[in-house]
N, C-alpha and C positions, 0 to 999 in steps of 0.2 A: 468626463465619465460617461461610458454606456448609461443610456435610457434602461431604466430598471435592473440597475445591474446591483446585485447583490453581493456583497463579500463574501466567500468562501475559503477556505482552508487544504491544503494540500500537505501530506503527509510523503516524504521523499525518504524512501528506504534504499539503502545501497546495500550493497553485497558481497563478498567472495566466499563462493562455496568452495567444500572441502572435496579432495580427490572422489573419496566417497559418500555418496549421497544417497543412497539406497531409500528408497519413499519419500525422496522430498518432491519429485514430481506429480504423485498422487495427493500429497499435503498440500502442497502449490496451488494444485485444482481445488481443491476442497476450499480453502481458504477465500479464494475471490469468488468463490460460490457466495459463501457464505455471507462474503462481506457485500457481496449486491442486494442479499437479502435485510442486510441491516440498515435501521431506523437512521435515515439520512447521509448514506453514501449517496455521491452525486458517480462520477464513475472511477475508471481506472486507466493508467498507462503500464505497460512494465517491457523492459528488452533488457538480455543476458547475452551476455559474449563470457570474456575474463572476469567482467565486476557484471553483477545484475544492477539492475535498476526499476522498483516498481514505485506510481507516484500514485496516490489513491487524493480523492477528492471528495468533502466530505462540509455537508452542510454549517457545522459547530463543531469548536473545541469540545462540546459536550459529547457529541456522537462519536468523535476520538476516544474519547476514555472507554467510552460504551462497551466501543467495538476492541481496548485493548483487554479488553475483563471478560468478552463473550470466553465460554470455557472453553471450546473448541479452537480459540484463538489460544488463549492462554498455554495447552496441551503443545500447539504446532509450537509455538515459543519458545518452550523450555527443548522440545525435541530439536530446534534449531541452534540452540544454543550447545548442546549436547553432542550433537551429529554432524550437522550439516554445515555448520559457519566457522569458518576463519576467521572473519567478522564479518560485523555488520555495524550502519551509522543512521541512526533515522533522524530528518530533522522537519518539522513541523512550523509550515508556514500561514501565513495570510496572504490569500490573494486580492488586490483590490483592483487588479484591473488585468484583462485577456485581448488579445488578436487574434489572426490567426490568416493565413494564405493558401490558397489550394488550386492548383490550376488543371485539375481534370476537368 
């Protein structure tokens, strides 16, 4: 185990958006705004081709719920569900342990 290394939780949402998408780019923005502003996001990954993929990172299962009930979240949700998604899969992990390699 990492010296001081703390569990954390990762939130892995996939994707296939719908032909059209009309504001889901300005929703998109808005939302990882929002969500760096919320009480125990650690950070974010996300890349879109055919499937998206965003992974969000997040102190507590607690701050999970938080951030699925902020109303601004909840609004982009149902307009995703409505508009934008063919589908979608999210699955909600623990992490207990990280690496990582970088040769710049």
């Amino acid at each position: 185990m990492q010296p001081d290394f703390k569990p954390f939780y990762a939130v892995i949402f996939t994707s296939k958006k719908r032909e059209d998408d009309y504001g889901y780019a300005e929703t998109a923005s808005l939302m990882e705004t929002l969500a760096k502003r919320q009480p125990g996001f650690l950070s974010m990954d996300s890349a879109r081709n055919e499937i998206g993929i965003t992974v969000s990172y997040w102190e507590s299962l607690d701050a999970i719920k938080k951030w699925k009930k902020q109303t601004d979240h909840l609004i982009a949700q149902q307009k995703g569900k409505k508009n934008w998604y063919a589908w979608f899969d999210v699955k909600i992990c623990k992490v207990e342990r990280t690496y990582s390699y970088n040769k710049l």
